[in-house]
C-alpha positions in Angstrom: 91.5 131.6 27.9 95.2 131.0 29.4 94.8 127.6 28.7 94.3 128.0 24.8 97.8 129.7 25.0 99.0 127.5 27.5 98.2 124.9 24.5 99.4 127.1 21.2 102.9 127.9 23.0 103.1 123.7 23.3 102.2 123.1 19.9 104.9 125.9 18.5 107.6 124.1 20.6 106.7 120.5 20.0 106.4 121.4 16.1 110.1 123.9 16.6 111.6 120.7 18.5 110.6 118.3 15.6 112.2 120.6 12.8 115.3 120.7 15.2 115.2 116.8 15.2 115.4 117.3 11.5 111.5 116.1 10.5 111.1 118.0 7.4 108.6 117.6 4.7 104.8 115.5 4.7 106.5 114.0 7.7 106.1 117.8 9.5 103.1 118.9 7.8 101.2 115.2 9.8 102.7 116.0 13.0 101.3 119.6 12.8 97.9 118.2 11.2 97.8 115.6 14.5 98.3 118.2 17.0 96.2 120.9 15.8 93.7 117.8 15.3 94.5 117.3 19.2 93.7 120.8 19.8 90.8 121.4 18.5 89.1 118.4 20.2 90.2 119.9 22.9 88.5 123.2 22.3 85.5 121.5 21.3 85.5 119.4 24.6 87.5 120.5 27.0 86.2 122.6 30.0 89.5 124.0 32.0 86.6 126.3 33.8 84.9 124.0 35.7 86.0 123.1 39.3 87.0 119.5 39.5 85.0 116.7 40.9 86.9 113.9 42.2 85.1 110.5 42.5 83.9 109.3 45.6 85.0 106.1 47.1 82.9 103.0 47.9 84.5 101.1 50.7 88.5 100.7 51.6 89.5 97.4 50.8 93.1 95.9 51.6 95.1 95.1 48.5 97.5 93.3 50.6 96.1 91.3 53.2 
């Protein structure tokens, strides 16, 4: 749940720092369209509850012999 505040707070000051930058007009209205676009696939697929997984490693190779 934090993180779906964590996320509007970031959309409010990425839209607030792109009307300070002077973006006014359709050019604002697209911006706000692609991140709430951004957010909602998020929502949809995003799953900040589950415990990470990191991958498991093969074999150490040298990069450099």
């Amino acid at each position: 749940m934090i993180g779906f505040v964590i996320l509007v707070l970031l959309i409010a000051l990425s839209l607030g720092g792109l009307w300070l930058f002077g973006l006014r007009g359709a050019a604002l209205t697209a911006s706000a369209a692609a991140l709430l676009l951004g957010g909602a696939g998020y929502a949809l697929q995003g799953s900040p509850g589950l415990p990470g997984a990191p991958a498991q490693g093969t074999e150490s190779r040298d990069v450099f012999p």
